[in-house]
Each structure stands twice: as C-alpha cells, then as structure tokens.
C-alpha positions as CSV (number, residue, x, y, z in Angstrom):
1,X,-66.6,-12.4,-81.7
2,X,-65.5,-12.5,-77.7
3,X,-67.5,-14.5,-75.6
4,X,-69.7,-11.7,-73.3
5,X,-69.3,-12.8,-69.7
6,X,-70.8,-11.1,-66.6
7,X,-68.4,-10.3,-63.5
8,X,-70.3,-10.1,-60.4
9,X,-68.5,-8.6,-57.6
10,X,-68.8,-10.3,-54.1
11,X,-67.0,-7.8,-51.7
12,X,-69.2,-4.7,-51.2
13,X,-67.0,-3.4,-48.6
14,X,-64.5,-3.1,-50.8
15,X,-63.8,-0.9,-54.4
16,X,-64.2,-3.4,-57.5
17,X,-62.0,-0.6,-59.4
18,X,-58.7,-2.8,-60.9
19,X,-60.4,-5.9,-59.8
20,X,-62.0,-7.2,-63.3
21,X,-59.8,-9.9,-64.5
22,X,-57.6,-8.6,-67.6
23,X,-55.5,-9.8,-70.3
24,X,-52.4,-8.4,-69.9
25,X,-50.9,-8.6,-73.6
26,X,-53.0,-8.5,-76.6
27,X,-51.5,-12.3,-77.5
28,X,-52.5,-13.1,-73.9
29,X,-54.3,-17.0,-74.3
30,X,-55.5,-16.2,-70.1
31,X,-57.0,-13.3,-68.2
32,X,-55.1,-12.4,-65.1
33,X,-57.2,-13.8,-61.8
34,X,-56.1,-11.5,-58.3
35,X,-56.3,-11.7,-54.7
36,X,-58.9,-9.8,-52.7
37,X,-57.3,-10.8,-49.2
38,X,-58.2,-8.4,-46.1
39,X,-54.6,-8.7,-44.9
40,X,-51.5,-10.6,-46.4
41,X,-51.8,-14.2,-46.9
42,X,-48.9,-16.7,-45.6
43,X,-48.2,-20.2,-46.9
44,X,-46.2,-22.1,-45.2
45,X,-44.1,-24.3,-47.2
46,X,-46.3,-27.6,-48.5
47,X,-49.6,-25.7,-47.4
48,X,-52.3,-25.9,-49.3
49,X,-55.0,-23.1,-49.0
50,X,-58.2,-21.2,-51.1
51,X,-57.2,-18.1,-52.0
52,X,-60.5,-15.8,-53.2
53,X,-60.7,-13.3,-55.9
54,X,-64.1,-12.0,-54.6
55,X,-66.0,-12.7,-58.3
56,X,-68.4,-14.9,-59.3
57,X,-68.7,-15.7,-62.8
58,X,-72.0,-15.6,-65.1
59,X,-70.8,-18.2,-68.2
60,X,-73.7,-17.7,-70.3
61,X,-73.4,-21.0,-72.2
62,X,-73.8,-25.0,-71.2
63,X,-70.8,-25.6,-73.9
64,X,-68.4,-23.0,-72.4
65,X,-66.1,-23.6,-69.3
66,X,-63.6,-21.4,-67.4
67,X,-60.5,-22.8,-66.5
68,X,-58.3,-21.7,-63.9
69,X,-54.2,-22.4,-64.5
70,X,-51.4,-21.2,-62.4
71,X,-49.5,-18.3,-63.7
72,X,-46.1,-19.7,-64.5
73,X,-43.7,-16.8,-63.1
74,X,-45.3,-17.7,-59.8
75,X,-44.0,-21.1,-59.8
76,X,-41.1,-20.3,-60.7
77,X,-39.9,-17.7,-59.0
78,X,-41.5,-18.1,-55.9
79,X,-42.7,-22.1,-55.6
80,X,-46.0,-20.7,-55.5
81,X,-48.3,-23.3,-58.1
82,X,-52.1,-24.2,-57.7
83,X,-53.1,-27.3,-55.8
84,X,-55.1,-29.3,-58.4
85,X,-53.2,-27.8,-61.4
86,X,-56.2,-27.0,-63.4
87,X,-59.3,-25.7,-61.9
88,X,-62.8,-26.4,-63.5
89,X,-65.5,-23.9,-63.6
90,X,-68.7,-25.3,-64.9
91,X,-71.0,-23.0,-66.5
92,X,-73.8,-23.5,-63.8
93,X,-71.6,-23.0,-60.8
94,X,-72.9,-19.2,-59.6
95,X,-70.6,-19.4,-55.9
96,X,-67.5,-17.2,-55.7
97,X,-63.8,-18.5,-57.8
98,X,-61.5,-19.5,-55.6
99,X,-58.2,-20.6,-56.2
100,X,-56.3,-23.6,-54.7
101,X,-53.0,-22.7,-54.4
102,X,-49.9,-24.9,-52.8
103,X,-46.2,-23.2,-52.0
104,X,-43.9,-25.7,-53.6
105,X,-40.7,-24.2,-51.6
106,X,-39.6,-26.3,-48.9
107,X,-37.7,-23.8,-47.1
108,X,-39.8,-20.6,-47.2
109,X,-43.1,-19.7,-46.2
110,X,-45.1,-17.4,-49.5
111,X,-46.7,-14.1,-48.8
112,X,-49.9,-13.1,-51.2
113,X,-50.9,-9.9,-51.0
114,X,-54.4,-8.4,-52.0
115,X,-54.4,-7.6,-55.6
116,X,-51.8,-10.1,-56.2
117,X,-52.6,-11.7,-59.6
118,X,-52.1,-15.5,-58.7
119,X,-53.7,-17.6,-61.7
120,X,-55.1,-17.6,-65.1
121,X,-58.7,-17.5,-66.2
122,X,-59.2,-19.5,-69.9
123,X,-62.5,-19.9,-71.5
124,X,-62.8,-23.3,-73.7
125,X,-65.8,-24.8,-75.7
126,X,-66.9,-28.3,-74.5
127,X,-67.9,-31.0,-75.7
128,X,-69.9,-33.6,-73.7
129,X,-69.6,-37.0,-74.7
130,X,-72.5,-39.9,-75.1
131,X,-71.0,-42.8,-73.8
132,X,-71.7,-46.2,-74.7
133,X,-70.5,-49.8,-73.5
134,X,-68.4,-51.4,-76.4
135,X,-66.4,-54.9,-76.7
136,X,-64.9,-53.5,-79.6
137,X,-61.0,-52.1,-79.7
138,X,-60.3,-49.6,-82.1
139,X,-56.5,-50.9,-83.5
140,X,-53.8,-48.3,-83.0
141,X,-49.8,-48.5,-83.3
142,X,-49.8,-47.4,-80.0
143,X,-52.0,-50.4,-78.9
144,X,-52.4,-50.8,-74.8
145,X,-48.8,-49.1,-74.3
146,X,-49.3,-46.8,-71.0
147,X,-47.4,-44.7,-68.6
148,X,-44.0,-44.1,-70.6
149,X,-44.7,-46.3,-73.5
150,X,-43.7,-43.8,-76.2
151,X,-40.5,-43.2,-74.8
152,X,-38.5,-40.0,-73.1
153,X,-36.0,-39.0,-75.8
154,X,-36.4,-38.5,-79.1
155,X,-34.0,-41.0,-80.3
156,X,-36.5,-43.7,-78.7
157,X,-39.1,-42.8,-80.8
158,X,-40.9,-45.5,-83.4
C-alpha cells in the first residue's frame, strides 16, 4: 500500500497545476522534485546555491524520511549535482524543500529554469538506533581495515 503524503503548496501567486512531484516511469525508485524560480537561475561554475520547489511536505510517520538525490542526467550532462549529495528530510521538519545544488563544470556557468526537474524525492523507513557504550569488539574478517582496505579491483579481493 503507497505511503499517503500531503503536498502543501507554498507559492500562492503562482498555479500548483504540474507542480506535484511525479514518478516519471512506473519502475521509477524517485519522484521528480522541480524548480519554482521567478526568473532563470544561473550557477556559476563551483557555486553552490538553494534552489526551491515551493512544497512543504506532511510525512505522516516518525519512522518515514524523504530523501532528496540528484537526478543523474543532470550531472552528467550538464555538471549540475547537489551540494551535500543526499538531502535528509525528517518527518517533523514542516518549512519548504529546498535543494542544494552545486555546478560541477568548471568552464560554464548552469541555467535552471522554473519547472526544471533538478532532484529526486525517495521515501525510506528508519530505524533509530539505542546506543550504548561497549568495550567489546565484535570479530570480523574485515577487522579495523578502513578507507580502501578491501581493495579496487576485483583481482585484489580476499
């Protein structure tokens, strides 16, 4: 059963027609997140800047989180990635999604238009942990083996 979640729409000067956030194939894992910019958007090349989508989410559940991933064809063809790579939206946060977004070309500037669809929008179950302090060390084949410890080809492998 889908997971009902309310869309509240923050720009009242503007039509909300076309701006709900869609999947756009039925094997789609992310709804499509868009622009609502009052005029075109330029980033610069390194820039960093929130772009908004004028929503506001209503998750209706403390284990349920929206996640906000860039949209690959972006990146790719244009250099145009998010900032922080994944965004977290926390079930209790009620303020307007906004999207961090970086222009990875170093020799053009980015232009996002309004309606532009510039990330993805996953929901995910969560699980919150109960830490406790330990001495203990749970015995692994991997052991303490960090950063690049597994190898990079597959002929390296154990």
């Amino acid at each position: 059963m889908p997971l009902s979640v309310g869309v509240r729409w923050l720009r009242p000067d503007r039509p909300r027609e076309g701006r709900l956030p869609f999947y756009a194939t039925d094997g789609a894992a992310g709804l499509d997140l868009m622009a609502v910019l009052d005029e075109p958007l330029v980033i610069r090349p390194f820039e960093r800047v929130r772009v908004p989508t004028g929503i506001a989410l209503d998750i209706p559940r403390p284990d349920v989180v929206a996640l906000i991933f860039p949209r690959s064809g972006q990146a790719y063809r244009r250099g145009l990635t998010m900032a922080n790579a994944v965004g977290v939206i926390d079930s209790d946060y009620t303020g307007e999604i906004q999207v961090l977004m970086t222009n990875i070309n170093p020799q053009e500037a980015v232009v996002v238009e309004d309606g532009e669809r510039i990330a993805q929008l996953l929901f995910m179950p969560v699980y919150r942990a109960a830490l406790f302090w330990t001495e203990a060390r749970k015995e692994t084949a991997r052991g303490e083996g960090g950063f690049g410890s597994t190898g990079f080809r597959t002929d390296e492998r154990r």
